[in-house]
N, C-alpha and C positions, 0 to 999 in steps of 0.2 A: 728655071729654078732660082737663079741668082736674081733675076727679075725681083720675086716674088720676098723671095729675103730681104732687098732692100727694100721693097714696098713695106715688108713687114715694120724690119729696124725705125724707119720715118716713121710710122703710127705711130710704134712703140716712143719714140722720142720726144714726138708733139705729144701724146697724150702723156708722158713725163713732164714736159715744158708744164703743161695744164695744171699738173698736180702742182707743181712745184709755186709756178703764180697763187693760186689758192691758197696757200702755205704760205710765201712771202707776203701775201696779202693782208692775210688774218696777223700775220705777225706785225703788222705796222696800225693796222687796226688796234690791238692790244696796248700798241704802246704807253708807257707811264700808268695814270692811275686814270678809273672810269670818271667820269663828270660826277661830283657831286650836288653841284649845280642847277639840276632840272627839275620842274615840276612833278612828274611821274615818274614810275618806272613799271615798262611791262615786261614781265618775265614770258618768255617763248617754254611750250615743252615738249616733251621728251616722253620717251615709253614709262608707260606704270607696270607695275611688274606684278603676277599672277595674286601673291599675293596684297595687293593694293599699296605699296611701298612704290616709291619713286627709284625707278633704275641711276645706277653711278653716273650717267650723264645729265639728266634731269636734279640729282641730290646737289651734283657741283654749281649746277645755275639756280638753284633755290639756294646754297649756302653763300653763293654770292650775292643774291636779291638781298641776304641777310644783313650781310657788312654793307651795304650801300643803304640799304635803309637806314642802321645802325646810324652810318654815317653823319643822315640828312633826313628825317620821316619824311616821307611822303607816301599819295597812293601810291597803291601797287595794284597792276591787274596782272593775274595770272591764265594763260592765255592755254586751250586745246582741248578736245571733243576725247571721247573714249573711244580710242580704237577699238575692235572687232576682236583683239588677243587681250583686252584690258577690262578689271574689273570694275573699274567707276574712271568719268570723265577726270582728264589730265588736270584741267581747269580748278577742280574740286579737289584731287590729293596732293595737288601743290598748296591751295590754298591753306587744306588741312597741318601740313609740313610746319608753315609758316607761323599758325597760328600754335602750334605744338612747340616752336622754338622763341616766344615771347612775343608776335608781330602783335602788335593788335588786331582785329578781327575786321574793327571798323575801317581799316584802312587797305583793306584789300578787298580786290571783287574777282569772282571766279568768272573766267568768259569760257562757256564751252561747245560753243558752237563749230569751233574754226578746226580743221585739216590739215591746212598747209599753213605759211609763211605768211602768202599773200591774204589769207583769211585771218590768222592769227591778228595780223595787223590791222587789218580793215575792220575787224570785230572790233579792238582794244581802242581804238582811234572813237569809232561811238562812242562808249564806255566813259571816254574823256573827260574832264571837266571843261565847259567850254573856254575855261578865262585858261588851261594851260597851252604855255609855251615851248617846252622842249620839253623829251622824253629820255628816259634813259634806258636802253633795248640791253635786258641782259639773255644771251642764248650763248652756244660754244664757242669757241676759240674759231674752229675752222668754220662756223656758222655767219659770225658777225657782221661780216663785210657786205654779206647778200642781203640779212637781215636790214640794214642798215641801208643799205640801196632802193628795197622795196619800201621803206619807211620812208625815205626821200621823195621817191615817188607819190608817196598819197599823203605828201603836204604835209608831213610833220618835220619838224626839226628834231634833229635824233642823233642820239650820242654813244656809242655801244660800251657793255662790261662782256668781254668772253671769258667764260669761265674754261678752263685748262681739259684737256682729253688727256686722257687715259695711255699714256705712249704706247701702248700696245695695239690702239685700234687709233690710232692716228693716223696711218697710211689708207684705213678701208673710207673713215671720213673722211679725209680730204679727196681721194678718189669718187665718193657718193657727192661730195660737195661740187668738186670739179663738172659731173653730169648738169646737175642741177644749176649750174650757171648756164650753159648748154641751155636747157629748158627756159632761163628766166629768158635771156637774148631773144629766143625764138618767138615765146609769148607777147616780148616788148616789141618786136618786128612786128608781127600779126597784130598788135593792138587787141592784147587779150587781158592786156594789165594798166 
């Protein structure tokens, strides 16, 4: 039984350690202010919600695509397929968002083909104009750092904006983040990415 306790306690602690790197991560990730500097910026997203509105975590990374456009016009591709619970593709009611809050229309392109991270990116990366140089990845706070890794990986120069979580589910994202590193390692090991 004592066994079994401390075996317990050790998960529990490394998988603490987990969380907690993710977290220090994304905070160093974060620091100071995003690049305003780069040719593009692809926004990553997030659940649409029943009724075709963009959920608080997806609104906070569209309102930040906002002020970094703001900043510096450039393209913007806004990146995600329509889940299975969503009434129109990610890709399309971000764009709509954007173009409802002054973007220009011409300067954004909807990709909605992609799933995941690693699609997200590999879609937006075509998308590209060939002459750009650096991108600017805006997705969540606890997101960025993977974002931004995978973005490395397939030959973009890449600079991340995390837009801020909701303290209240900041423990469930950073623990769904912390798997998901989990899975990027393992996919990188097998040569799946």
């Amino acid at each position: 039984m004592i066994k079994m306790l401390i075996i317990a306690g050790i998960i529990i602690l490394l998988w603490l350690a987990a969380i907690g790197t993710v977290w220090a991560v994304s905070l160093w990730e974060n620091r100071g202010n995003p690049r305003q500097d780069t040719d593009a910026i692809i926004v990553l997203g997030a659940q649409v919600l029943p009724n075709g509105q963009p959920n608080r975590i997806l609104k906070t990374r569209l309102d930040m695509t906002i002020e970094a456009y703001t900043a510096n016009p450039r393209p913007i591709i806004c990146c995600g397929a329509q889940g299975s619970d969503e009434p129109a593709p990610e890709g399309n009611v971000m764009r709509d968002y954007l173009i409802q809050h002054g973007i220009p229309e011409k300067d954004i392109q909807a990709e909605t083909n992609s799933y995941n991270t690693y699609e997200n990116l590999e879609n937006a990366k075509k998308l590209l104009d060939p002459a750009t140089k650096s991108v600017l990845i805006v997705t969540s706070d606890y997101h960025i750092h993977r974002a931004l890794k995978i973005a490395r990986d397939k030959g973009l120069e890449a600079y991340g904006a995390g837009s801020p979580t909701f303290w209240l589910w900041r423990f469930k994202n950073h623990t769904k983040e912390a798997l998901s590193w989990i899975k990027y390692y393992y996919m990188k090991i097998t040569g799946q990415v």
